[in-house]
C-alpha positions as CSV (number, residue, x, y, z in Angstrom):
1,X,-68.3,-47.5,-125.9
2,X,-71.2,-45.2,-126.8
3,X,-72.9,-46.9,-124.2
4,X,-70.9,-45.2,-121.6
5,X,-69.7,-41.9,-123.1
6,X,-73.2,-40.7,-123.4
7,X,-74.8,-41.2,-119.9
8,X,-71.1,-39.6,-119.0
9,X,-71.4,-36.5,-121.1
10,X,-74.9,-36.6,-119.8
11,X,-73.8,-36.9,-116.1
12,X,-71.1,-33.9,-116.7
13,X,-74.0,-31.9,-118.2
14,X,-76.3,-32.2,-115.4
15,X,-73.9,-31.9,-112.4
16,X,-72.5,-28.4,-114.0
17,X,-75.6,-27.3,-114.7
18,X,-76.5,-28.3,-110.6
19,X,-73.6,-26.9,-109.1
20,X,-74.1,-23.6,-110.7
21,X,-78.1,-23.2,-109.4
22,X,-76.6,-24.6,-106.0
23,X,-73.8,-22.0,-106.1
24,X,-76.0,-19.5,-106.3
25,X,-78.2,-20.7,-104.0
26,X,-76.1,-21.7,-101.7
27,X,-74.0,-18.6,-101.5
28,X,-77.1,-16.8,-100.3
29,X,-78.5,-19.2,-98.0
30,X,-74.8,-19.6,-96.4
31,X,-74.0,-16.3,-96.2
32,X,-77.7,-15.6,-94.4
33,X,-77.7,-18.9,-92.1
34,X,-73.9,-17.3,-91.2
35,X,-74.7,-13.6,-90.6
36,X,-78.3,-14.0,-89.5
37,X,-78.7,-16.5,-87.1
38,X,-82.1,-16.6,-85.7
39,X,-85.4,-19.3,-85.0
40,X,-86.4,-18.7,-89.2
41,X,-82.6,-19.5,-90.3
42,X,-82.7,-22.4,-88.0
43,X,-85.5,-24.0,-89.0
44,X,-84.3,-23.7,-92.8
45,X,-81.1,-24.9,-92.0
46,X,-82.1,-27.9,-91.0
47,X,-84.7,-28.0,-94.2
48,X,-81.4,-28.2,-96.3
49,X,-79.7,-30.9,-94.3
50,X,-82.5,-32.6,-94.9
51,X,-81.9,-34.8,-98.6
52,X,-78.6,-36.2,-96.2
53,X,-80.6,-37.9,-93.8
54,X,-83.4,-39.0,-95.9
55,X,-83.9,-42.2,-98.2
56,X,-83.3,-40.6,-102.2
57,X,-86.1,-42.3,-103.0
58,X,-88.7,-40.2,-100.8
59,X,-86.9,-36.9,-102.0
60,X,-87.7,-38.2,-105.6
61,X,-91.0,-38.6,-104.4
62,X,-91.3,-35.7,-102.9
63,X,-89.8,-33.8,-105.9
64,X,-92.6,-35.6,-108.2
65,X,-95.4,-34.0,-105.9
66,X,-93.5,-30.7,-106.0
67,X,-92.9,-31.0,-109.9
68,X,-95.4,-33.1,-111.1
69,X,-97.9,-32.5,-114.2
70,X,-100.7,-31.7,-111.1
71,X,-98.9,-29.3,-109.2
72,X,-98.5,-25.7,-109.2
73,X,-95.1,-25.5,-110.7
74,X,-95.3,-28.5,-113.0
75,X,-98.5,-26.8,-114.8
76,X,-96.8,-23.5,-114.8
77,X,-93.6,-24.8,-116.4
78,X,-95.5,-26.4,-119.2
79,X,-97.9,-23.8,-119.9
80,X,-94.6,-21.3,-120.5
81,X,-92.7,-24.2,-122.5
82,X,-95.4,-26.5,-123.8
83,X,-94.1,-29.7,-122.0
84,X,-93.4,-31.2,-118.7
85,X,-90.7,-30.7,-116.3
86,X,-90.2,-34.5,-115.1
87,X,-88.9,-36.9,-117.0
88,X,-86.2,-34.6,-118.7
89,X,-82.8,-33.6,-118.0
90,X,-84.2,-30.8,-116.3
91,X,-85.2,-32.3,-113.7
92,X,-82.3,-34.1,-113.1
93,X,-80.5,-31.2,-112.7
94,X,-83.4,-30.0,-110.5
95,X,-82.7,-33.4,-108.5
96,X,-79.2,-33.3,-108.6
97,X,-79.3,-29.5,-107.5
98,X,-81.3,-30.5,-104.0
99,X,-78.9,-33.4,-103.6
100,X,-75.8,-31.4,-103.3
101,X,-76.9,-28.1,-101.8
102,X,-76.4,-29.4,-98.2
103,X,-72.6,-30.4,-99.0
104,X,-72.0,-27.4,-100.8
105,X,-73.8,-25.2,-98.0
106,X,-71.7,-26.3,-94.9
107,X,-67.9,-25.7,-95.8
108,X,-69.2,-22.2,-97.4
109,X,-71.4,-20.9,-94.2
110,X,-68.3,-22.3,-92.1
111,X,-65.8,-20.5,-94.0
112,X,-68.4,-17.4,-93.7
113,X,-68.2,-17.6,-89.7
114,X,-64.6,-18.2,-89.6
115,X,-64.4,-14.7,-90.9
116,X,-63.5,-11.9,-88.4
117,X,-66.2,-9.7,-87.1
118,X,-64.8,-6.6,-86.8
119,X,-64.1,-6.6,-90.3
120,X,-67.4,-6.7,-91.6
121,X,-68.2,-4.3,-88.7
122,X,-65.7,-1.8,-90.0
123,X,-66.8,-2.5,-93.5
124,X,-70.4,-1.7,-92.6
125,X,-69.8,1.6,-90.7
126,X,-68.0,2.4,-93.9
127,X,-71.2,2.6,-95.6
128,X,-71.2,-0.8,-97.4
129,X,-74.5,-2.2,-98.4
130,X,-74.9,-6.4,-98.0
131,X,-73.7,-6.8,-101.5
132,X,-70.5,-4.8,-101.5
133,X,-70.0,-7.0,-98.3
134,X,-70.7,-10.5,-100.0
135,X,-68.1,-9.6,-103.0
136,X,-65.8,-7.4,-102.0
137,X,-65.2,-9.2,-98.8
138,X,-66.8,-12.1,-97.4
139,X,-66.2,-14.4,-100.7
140,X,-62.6,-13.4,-101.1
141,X,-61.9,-14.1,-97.6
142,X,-63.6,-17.5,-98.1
143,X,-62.6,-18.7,-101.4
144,X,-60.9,-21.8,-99.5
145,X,-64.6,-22.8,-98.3
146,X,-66.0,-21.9,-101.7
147,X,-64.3,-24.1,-103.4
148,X,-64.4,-27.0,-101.2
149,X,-67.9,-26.8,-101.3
150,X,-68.1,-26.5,-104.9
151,X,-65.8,-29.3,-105.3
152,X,-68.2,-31.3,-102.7
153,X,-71.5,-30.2,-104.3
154,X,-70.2,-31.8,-107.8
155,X,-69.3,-35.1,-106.9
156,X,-72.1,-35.2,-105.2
157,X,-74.3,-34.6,-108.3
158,X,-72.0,-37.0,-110.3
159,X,-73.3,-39.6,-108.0
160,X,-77.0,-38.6,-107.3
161,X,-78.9,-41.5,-108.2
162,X,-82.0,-42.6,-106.7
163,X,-84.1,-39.0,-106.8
164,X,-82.9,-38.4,-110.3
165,X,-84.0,-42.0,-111.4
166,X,-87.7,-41.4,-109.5
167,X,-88.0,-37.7,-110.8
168,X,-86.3,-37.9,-114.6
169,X,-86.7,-41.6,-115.0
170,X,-84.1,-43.6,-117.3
171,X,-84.5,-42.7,-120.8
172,X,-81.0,-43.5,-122.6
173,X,-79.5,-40.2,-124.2
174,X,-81.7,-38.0,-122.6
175,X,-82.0,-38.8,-118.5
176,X,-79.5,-41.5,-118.1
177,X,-76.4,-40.6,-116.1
178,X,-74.0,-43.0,-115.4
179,X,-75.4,-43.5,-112.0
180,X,-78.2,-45.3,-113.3
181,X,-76.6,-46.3,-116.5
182,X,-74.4,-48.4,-114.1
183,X,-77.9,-50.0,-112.6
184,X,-78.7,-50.8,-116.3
185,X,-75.5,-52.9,-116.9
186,X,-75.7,-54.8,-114.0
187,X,-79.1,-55.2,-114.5
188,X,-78.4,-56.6,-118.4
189,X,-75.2,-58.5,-116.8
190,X,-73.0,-56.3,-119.4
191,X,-70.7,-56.4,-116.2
192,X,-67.2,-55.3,-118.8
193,X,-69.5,-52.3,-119.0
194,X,-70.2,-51.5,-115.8
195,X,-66.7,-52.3,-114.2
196,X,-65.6,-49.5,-116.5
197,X,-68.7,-47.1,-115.8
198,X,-67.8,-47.9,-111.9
199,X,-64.0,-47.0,-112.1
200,X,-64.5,-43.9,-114.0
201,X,-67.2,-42.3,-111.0
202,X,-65.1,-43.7,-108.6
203,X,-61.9,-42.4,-110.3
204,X,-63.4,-38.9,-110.5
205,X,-64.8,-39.0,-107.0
206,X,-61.6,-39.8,-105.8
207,X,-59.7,-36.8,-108.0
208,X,-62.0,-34.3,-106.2
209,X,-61.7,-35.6,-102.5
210,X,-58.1,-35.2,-103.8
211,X,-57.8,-31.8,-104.6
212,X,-59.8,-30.7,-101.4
213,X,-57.2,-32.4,-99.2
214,X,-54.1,-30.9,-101.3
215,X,-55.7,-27.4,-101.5
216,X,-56.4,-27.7,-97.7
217,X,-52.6,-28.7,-96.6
């Protein structure tokens, strides 16, 4: 049983941890591809579709290039905390957290344009800054998107396999998600093991798809 509670717990640890940078993230980049539509925004747009369209694997690659012990970042991060970023949970989340974001993104920036114009309009001629905007309006009038893509972006990082296995490897108790603790059964033909493992992700997959649709109708 421990063989599946702890790449679980593991998996729950790393998607929150994800969906809270995306969140952030996301909320920002939503609300400016929304409210400032030009050439820059549409370029970066489609930079965050792009982990949906391309193979996990070369977004793990690419995330071991971006993070690796000979890049920029990679040396910085251990210099500050006297070890490496790959190959931990960090950057699972880190891989989980670039999975997601397109997901989370696009019911969020839809539910921003949805909004009415005049209302921000009126709001602004008020004298509200951007940020009395973003929280005092925009997100309460889009909570319904918010959550939808919140919803979206965690079982999304639930599932994230290939980029997190390239980027934070497979290291039981420390990297291993249930994902690619799944691989590992199969792989060992403990398939009792894996059916479980398999009916619990799909279970909870399932349960969040669910509460979209019942929140939506």
């Amino acid at each position: 049983m421990e063989n599946i509670i702890t790449p679980l717990m593991m998996s729950l640890r790393i998607s929150i941890f994800a969906t809270l940078l995306s969140f952030v993230i996301g909320i920002f980049l939503s609300w400016w591809f929304a409210f400032k539509k030009n050439k820059l925004t549409k370029f970066l747009s489609i930079i965050v579709t792009i982990p949906l369209v391309i193979p996990p694997t070369v977004l793990g690659y690419y995330l071991i290039l971006l993070l690796g012990r000979n890049s920029f970042i990679g040396q910085w991060f251990e210099a500050m905390t006297r070890g490496p970023i790959i190959f931990t949970w960090k950057a699972a989340v880190i891989a989980a957290m670039i999975a997601s974001l397109p997901l989370l993104i696009s019911p969020i920036q839809a539910a921003f344009e949805s909004i009415n114009k005049d209302t921000v309009d009126a709001a602004e001629l008020d004298g509200s800054s951007h940020f009395q905007l973003l929280v005092y309006i925009i997100i309460p009038l889009s909570y319904k998107g918010i959550l939808a893509g919140l919803v979206l972006g965690f079982a999304r990082a639930m599932g994230e396999f290939g980029a997190t296995l390239m980027v934070a490897g497979n290291i039981p108790g420390k990297t291993q998600t249930l994902s690619i603790a799944i691989y590992d059964a199969v792989q060992a033909n403990r398939m009792a093991d894996a059916h479980l493992m398999v009916i619990i992700l799909t279970s909870a997959t399932i349960f969040f798809l669910y509460i979209i649709h019942r929140w939506f109708k």
